[in-house]
C-alpha positions in Angstrom: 10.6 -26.0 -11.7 8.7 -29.1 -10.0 9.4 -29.4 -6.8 7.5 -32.9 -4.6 7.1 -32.7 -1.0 6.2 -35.5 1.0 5.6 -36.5 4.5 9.5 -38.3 4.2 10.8 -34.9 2.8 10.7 -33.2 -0.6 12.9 -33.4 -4.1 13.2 -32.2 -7.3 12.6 -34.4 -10.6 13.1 -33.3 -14.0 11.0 -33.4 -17.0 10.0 -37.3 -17.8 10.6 -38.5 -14.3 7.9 -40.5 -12.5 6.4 -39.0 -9.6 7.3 -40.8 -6.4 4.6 -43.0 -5.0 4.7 -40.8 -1.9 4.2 -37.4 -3.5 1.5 -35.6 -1.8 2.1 -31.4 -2.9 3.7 -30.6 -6.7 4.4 -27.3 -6.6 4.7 -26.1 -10.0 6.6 -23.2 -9.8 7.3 -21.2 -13.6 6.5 -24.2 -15.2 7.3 -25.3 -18.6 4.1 -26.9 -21.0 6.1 -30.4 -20.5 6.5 -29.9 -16.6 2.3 -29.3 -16.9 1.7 -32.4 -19.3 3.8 -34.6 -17.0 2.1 -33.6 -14.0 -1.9 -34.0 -15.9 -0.8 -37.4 -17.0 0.7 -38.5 -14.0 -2.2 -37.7 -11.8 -5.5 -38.0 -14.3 -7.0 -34.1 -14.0 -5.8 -31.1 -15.5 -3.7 -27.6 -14.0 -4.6 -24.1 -15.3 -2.2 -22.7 -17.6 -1.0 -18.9 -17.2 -3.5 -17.8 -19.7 -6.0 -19.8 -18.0 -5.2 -18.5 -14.7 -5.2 -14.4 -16.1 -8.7 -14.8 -16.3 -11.2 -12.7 -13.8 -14.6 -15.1 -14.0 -15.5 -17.0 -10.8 -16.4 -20.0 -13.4 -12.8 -20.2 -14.6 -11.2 -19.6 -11.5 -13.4 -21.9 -8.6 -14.6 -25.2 -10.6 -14.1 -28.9 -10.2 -12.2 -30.6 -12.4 -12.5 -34.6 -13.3 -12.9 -34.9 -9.1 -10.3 -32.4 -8.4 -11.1 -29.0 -6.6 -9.3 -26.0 -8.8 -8.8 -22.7 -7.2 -7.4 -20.0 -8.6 -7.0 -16.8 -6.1 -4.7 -13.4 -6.0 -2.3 -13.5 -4.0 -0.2 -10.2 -2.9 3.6 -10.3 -2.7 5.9 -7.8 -1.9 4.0 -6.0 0.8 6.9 -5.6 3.1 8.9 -4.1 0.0 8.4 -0.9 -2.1 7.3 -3.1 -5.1 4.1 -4.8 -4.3 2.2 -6.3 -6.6 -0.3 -9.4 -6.9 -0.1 -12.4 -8.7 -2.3 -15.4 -9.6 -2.1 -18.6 -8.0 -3.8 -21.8 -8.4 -4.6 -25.1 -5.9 -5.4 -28.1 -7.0 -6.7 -31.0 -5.0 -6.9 -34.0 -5.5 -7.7 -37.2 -3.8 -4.7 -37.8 -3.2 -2.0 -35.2 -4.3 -2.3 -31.1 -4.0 -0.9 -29.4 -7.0 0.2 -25.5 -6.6 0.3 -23.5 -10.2 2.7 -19.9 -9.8 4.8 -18.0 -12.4 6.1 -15.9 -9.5 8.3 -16.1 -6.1 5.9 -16.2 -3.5 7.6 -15.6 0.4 4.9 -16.9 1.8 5.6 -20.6 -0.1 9.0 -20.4 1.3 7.8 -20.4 4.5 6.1 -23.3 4.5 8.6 -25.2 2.8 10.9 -24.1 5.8 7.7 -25.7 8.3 7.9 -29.1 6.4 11.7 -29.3 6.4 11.0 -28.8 10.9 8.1 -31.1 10.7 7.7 -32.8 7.2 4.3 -34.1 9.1 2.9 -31.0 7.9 2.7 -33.1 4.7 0.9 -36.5 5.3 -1.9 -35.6 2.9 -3.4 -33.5 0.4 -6.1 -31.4 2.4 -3.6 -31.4 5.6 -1.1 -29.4 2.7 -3.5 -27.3 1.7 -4.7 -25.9 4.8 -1.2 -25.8 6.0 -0.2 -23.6 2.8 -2.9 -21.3 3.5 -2.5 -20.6 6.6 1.0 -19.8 5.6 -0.4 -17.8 3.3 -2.7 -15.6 5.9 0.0 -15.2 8.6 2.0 -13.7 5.4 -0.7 -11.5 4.2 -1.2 -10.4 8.0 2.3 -9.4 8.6 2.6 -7.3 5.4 -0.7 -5.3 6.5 0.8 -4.8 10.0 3.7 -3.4 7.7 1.4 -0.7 6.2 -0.1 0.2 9.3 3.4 0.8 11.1 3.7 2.9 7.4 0.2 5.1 8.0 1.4 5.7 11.4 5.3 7.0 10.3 3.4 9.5 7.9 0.6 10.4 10.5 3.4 11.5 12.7 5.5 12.9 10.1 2.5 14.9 8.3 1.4 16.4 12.2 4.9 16.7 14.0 7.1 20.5 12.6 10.4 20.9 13.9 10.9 23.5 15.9 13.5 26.4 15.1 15.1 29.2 16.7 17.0 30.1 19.8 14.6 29.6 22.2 12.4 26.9 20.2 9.5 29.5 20.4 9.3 29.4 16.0 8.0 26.4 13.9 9.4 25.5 10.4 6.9 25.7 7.6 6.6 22.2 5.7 7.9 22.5 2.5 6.7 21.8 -1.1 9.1 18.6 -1.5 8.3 17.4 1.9 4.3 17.4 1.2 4.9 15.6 -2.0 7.3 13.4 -0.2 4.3 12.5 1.8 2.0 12.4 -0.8 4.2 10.1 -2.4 4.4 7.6 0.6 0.5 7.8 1.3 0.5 6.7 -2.5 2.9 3.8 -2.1 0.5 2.7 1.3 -2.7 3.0 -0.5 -1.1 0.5 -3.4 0.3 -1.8 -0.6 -3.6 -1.6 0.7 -5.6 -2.5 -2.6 -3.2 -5.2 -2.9 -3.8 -6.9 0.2 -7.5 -5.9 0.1 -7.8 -7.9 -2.8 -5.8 -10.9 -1.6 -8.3 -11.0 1.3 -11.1 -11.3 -1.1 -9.7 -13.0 -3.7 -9.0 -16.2 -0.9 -12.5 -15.8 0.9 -13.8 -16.8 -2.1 -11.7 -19.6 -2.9 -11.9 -21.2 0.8 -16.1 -20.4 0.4 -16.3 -22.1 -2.5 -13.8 -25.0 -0.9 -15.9 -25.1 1.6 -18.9 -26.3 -0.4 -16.7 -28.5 -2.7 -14.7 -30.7 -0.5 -15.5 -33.7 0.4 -17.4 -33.9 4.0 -14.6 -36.6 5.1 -12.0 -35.0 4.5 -12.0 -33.1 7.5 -11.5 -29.0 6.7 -14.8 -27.3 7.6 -13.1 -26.6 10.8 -10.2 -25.5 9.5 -11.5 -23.9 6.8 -13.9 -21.7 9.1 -10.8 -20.5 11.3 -8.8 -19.5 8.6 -12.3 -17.3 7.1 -12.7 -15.8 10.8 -9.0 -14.8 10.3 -9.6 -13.6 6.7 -12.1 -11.5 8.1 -10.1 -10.0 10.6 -7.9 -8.8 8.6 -10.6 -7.4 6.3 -11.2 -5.5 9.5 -7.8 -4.3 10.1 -7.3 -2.9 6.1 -10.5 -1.4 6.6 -9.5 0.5 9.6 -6.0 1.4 7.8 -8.1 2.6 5.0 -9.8 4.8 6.8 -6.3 6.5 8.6 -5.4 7.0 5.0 -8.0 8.7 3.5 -7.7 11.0 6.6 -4.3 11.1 6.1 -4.8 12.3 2.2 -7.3 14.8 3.1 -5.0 16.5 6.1 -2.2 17.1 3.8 -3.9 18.4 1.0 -5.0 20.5 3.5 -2.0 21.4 5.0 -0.7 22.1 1.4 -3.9 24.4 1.0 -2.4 26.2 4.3 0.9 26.2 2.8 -0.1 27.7 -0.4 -2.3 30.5 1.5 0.8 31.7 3.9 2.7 32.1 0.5 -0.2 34.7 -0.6 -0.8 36.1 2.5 3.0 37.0 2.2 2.4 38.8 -0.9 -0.3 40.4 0.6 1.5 41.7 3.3 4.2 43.2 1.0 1.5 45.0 -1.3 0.2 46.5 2.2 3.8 47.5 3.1 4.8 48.7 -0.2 1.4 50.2 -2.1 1.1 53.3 0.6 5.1 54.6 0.5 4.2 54.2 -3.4 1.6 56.2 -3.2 3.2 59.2 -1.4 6.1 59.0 -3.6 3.9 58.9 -6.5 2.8 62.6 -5.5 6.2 63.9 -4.4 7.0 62.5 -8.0 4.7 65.0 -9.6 5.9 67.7 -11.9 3.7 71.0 -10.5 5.8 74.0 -10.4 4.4 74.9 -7.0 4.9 72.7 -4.5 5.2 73.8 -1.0 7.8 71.6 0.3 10.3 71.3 -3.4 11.9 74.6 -1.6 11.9 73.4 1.8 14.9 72.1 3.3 13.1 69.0 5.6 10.6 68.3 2.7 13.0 65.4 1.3 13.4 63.8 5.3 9.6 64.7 5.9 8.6 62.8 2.7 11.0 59.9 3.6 9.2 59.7 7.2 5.4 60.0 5.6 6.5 57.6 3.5 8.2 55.2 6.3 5.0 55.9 8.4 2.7 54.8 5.7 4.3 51.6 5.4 4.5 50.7 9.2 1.3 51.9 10.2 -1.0 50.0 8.6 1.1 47.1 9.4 1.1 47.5 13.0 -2.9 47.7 12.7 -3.4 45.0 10.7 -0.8 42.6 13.4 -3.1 44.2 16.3 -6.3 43.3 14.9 -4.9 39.8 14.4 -5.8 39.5 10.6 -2.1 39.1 10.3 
C-alpha cells in the first residue's frame, strides 16, 4: 500500500500513478517491488528492501544514500497486548519528500496519521514529518512501558498479598503450584514486553545520533532532535528501573516456591515424627516371644494403644513448643 500525505491532506495512488507535486511523506506500507521501483524512480534515491532492512550492521542500517538520509531502526509493537514483538522500520529523507519502509501495522503510524487529518500542517515538509513521526513514535513506546510497569506492579502485589481464610481471618492460604507458575508466566510475558522496548529505545538513539550528524545544519532539527534523545533517555531510565522490580520479582517467587516446596517436606516430616514412634511400639508388641508380661494381661491391649498414642503426641507437642514446628 502507498499511501501520500501532504500539507493539503493525504491519498492513495496505485501502481504507475505519478506522485502529486505536493507529496511530502510516502509511507510504504507492505509494499510490493513495483510500489518500491515507482517510488526510487519518482524521487531519484533508493528505499531498503525487506531483506535489506533484516540486516543487524550499523553500515546497512544508518547510511546516506544519493543525498538522502536512510534509517533503519526497531521498532516494538504490541506492547499494550499479549503479543509483542519488534519489527524493522526504515526513514528516508530526502530533500524534499520523507519516505517510511514497514511490512507491519505499526499503532504508533496511525496515530500520527489521525494528527495530520486535525492539523495536516504537521506535514509542510520532510524534516517537519519526520520529527513529527517520531515523536509519535516515543509517546507510543512510552505508554506501552507505562503498561509494563502497571504489569510489574499487578504481580508485585499479587506475588506478596495471601488471602486470608477461616472464621476469624486468623489463617493464611498457602500459594499454590499453578498460581506460582501463573506468576512466573506473567513475569515472563513482562520481561518480553521489556527487551522489546529496551531495544526500541536503543535501536532509535542510534538512528536520531546518527541523524543528528547527517542532516543538513539548515534544516532545523538539532533542537528537536536533542528533545526527543533527552526523552529516549528517559525512558531508558524508566525500563531500567522496571527491570530492576523484575528481577526482584523473579527471585522472590522462586523463593517463595522454595518455601512452598519446604512446607510440603516439613509436612512429611511431621508425619514420620507422628507415625515412626507408635510404629515402633507396635513393632514390639508385634513380637512372637512366648513370654510376655502383658499378652495375659487384661489392660495390656488399652495400655499398648495409650504408649502408643503417647508416643505419637508427645514428641509432637515438644517439637511445636520448641518452635522448630
Amino acid at each position: 500500500m502507498l499511501r501520500i500525505f501532504s500539507a493539503t491532506g493525504h491519498q492513495l495512488i496505485g501502481t504507475g500513478d505519478a506522485l502529486p507535486d505536493d507529496a511530502v511523506w510516502i509511507d510504504l506500507c507492505n509494499p510490493t517491488p513495483e510500489e518500491e521501483s515507482q517510488v526510487e524512480t519518482a524521487l531519484g534515491f533508493g528505499v531498503p528492501t525487506a531483506d535489506e532492512m533484516a540486516e543487524i550492521e550499523t553500515s546497512s542500517r544508518l547510511y546516506v544514500d544519493n543525498g538522502a538520509i536512510v534509517m533503519t531502526a526497531t521498532l516494538a509493537t504490541g506492547l499494550i497486548t499479549e503479543t509483542p514483538e519488534t519489527v524493522p522500520v526504515s526513514f528516508v529523507l530526502g530533500a524534499r519528500h520523507l519516505v517510511t519502509v514497514r511490512y507491519a501495522e505499526i499503532r504508533s503510524f496511525d496515530r500520527f496519521v489521525a494528527q495530520l487529518e486535525r492539523a495536516p500542517g504537521q506535514c509542510g515538509n520532510a524534516p517537519m514529518a519526520l520529527m513529527g513521526l517520531i515523536d509519535a513514535i516515543v509517546d507510543r513506546l512510552a505508554d506501552g512501558l507505562e503498561h509494563v510497569g502497571r504489569e510489574v506492579d499487578q504481580i508485585s502485589r499479587a506475588a506478596f498479598r495471601r488471602a486470608e481464610a477461616g472464621a476469624h481471618g486468623r489463617q493464611l492460604q498457602r500459594r499454590s503450584n499453578l498460581a506460582l507458575q501463573a506468576l512466573l508466566t506473567r513475569l515472563g510475558a513482562a520481561q518480553d514486553g521489556l527487551s522489546k522496548a529496551r531495544e526500541s529505545v536503543v535501536s532509535l538513539t542510534r538512528a536520531l545520533s546518527f541523524l543528528q550528524f547527517a542532516a543538513p545544519k539548515d534544516a532545523g532539527l538539532s533542537a528537536q532532535i536533542k528533545t526527543q534523545v533527552r526523552d529516549l533517555a528517559s525512558l531508558a531510565d524508566q525500563a531500567s528501573f522496571i527491570g530492576s522490580n523484575l528481577t526482584f520479582l523473579l527471585d522472590a517467587t522462586l523463593g517463595l516456591i522454595s518455601i512452598e516446596q519446604t512446607a510440603a517436606q516439613k509436612i512429611f516430616s511431621v508425619a514420620s515424627i507422628v507415625f515412626l514412634p507408635p510404629t515402633l511400639v507396635a513393632g514390639v508388641y508385634g513380637m512372637n516371644f512366648q513370654h510376655m508380661p502383658e499378652l495375659g494381661w487384661q489392660l495390656g491391649y488399652p495400655m499398648a494403644l495409650g504408649i502408643m498414642l503417647a508416643a505419637a503426641v508427645l514428641p509432637y507437642a515438644i517439637f511445636r513448643w520448641r518452635g522448630w514446628l
